[in-house]
N, C-alpha and C positions, 0 to 999 in steps of 0.2 A: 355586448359583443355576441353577435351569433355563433353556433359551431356547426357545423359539418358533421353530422352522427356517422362518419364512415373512417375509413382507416386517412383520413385526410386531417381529422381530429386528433389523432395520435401523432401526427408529423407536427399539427401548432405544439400540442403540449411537450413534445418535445425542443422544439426550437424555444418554446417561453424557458423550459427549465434550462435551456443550455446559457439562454442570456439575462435574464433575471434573476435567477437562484445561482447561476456562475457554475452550473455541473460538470463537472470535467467532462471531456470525453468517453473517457472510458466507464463514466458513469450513463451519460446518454445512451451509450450501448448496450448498457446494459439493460436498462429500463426498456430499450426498443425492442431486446428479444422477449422480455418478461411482458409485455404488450403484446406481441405476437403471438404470443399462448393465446392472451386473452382474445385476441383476435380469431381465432382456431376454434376457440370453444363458442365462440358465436356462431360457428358454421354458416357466414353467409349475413345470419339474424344485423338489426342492429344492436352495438354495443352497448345503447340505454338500455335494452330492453332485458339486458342478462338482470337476475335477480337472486338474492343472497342464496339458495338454495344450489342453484350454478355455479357459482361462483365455488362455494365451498364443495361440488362433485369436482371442480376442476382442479382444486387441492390436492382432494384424495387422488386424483388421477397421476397425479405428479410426486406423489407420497407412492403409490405404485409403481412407478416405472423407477423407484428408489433415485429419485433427484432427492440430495443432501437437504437436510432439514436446513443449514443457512441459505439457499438458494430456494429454498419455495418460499421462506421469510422475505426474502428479498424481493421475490415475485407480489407474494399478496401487497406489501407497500407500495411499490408501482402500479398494483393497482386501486390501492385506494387513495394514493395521489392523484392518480389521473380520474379517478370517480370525484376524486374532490371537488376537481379541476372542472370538469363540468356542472358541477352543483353549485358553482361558484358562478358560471355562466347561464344557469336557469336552465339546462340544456337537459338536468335529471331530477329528479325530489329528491329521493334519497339518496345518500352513499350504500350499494348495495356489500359492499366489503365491510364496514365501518361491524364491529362485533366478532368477525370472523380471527380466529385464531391461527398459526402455522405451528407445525408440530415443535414440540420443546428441542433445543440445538443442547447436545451434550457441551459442558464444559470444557473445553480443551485449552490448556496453556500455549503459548505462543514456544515456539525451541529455540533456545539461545545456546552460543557455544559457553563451552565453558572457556575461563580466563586461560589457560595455558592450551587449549583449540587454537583461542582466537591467536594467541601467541606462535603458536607453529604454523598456521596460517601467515602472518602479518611477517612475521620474521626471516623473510628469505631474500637473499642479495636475488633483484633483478638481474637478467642478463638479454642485453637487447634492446630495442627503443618497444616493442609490442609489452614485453613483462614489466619496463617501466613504468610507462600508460595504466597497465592493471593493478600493477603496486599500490598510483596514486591511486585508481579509483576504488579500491580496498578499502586502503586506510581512509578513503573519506568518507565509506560508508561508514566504517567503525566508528569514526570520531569524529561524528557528525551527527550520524543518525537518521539521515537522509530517505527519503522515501524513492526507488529506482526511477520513477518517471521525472522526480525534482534534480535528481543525479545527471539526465541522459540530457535534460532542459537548459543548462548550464551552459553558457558562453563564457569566452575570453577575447576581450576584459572584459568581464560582467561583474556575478555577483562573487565571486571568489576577492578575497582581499587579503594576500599574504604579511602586509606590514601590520596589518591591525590586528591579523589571526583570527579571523570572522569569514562566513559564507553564508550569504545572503541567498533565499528562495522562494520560490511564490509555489505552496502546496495548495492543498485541498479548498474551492471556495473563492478561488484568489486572494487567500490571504497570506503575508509575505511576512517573514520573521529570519531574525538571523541568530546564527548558530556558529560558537565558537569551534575555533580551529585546532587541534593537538600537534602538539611539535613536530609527531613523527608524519604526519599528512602532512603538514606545510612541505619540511622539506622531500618528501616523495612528492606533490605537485612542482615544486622547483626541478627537480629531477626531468617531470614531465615535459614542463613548460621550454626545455632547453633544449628539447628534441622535439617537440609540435613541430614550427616551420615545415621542417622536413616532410609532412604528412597534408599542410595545409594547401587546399587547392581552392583559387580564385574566391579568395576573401570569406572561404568558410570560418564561422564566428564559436561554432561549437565548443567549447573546451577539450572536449574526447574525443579523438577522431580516428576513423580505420586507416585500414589500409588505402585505401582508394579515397581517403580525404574527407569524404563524407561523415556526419553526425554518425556516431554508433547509435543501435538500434539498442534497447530493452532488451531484447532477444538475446543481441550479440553477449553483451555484459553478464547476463544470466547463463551462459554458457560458457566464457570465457572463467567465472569465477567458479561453477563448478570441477571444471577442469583442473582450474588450479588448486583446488581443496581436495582433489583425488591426487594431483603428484603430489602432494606434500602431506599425503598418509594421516589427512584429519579423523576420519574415518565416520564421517557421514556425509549427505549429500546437503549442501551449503548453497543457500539461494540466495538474493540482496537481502531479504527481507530477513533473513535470519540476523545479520550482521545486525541491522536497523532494534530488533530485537533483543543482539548482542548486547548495545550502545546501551539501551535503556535500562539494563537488568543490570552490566555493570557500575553504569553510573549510582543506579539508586542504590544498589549494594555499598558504594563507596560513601554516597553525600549521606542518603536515609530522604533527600528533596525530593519529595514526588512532584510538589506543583512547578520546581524546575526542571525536571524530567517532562511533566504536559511541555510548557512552554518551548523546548528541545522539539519536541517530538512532533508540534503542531497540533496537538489535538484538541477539539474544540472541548472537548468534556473531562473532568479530572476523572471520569468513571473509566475513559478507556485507558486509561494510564495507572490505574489501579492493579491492572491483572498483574503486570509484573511486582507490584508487595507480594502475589502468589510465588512467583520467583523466587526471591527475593527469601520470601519462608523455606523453600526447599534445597535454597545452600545454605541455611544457617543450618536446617534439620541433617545437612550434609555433616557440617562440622559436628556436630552434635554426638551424631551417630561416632564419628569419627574418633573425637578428641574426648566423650565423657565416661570417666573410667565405671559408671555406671549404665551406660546408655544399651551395652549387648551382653549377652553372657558368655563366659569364659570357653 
């Protein structure tokens, strides 16, 4: 297969990665601005002709303008995919990335609520068919574990199953795994489900639907749950993804199962479902501090 050495080559590799590797969207995009760089610092040139010495000024350049050390990470692999990508095609000899380093990403723990947050969060009588809707879509991130775009992707009837106590969903890769359902989410989507109608227009299949019928947005949800974690006096600012973090950190707290926490969680590597054991150590160190009548001084 021939390439195109022009930004015409960056549109196949992307379209391969979107249907053959299965990359989400918001993976696509992401790789198409981290491209775009690469594109820029060719000024013009073609894109074989950049060479590791460029490549790595274009680092630094992006290490200066203080872009986060996980986003210039994320940049250099984009680009040495798509270096790959043409070395694969004959298109370059070498990968001129292949060697190059991104600056070390400090450690940072993922923030989960604590059990009695998540508790004054989840535990407020809805009032309304809108705060019913949020309720469920709360408690199913809680007790579920759900990732926001697998949450918002959700029809009815789809993969929700209230008899079995199961929710089926296709994350990261298109791969599809089901995740059991908590009592207190079943019945807050029954709650939901008995007010939908009312919201549904012309056979929209969503599960979660606004005011105007339509599919809620990412956006909405993410805004709608802050909201509700500022009236109800959590006293931090609570995204999906914390919840999603919530899930994993209590669950493993409670089983001690990591490789059923991966499986939960969808994650293709038991490495990324390790950080929460880091958790996991800092509410026991919690208790510790707490409960040991040697742990502080008098």
């Amino acid at each position: 297969m021939s390439v195109s050495l022009d930004a015409g080559s960056v549109e196949q590799f992307l379209a391969e990665l979107a249907i053959q590797r299965r990359a989400s969207p918001h993976t696509v995009d992401a790789y198409r601005r981290d491209l775009t760089r690469l594109t820029a610092l060719a000024a013009g040139a073609d894109l074989a002709s950049l060479q590791t010495p460029q490549l790595r000024r274009g680092l630094m350049q992006l290490h200066a303008q203080e872009l986060a050390p996980r986003s210039i990470a994320r940049t250099l692999s984009a680009w040495r995919s798509y270096y790959a990508w043409l070395a694969r095609r004959g298109a370059v000899a070498l990968n001129p990335a292949d060697g190059l380093r991104a600056p070390k990403r400090p450690r940072t723990l993922p923030k989960a609520l604590g059990i009695d947050q998540a508790a004054a969060l989840l535990d407020v009588r809805a009032e309304g068919p809108l705060q019913v809707r949020d309720a469920a879509i709360f408690e199913l991130f809680y007790s579920s574990g759900l990732r926001l775009s697998e949450l918002v992707s959700l029809d009815w009837p789809g993969g929700l199953d209230l008899a079995s106590g199961e929710v089926t969903v296709t994350g990261k890769r298109q791969k599809t795994r089901k995740i059991p359902l908590g009592d207190k989410a079943a019945a807050a989507l029954r709650a939901w489900l008995a007010l939908r109608p009312q919201f549904e227009r012309g056979g929209q299949v969503a599960l979660f639907l606004g005011r105007n019928g339509t599919r809620l947005t990412p956006r909405q949800v993410q805004s709608r749950l802050a909201q509700w974690a500022r009236q109800q006096g959590v006293g931090v600012h609570v995204h999906p993804h914390m919840l999603r973090h919530s899930f994993a950190s209590h669950v493993l707290q409670s089983s001690g199962d990591l490789r059923a926490v991966q499986e939960m969680l969808g994650h293709a590597s038991i490495a990324a479902t390790q950080i929460y054991t880091h958790l996991d150590f800092q509410h026991l160190a919690k208790i510790y501090d707490s409960a040991h009548p040697r742990a502080k001084s008098k």
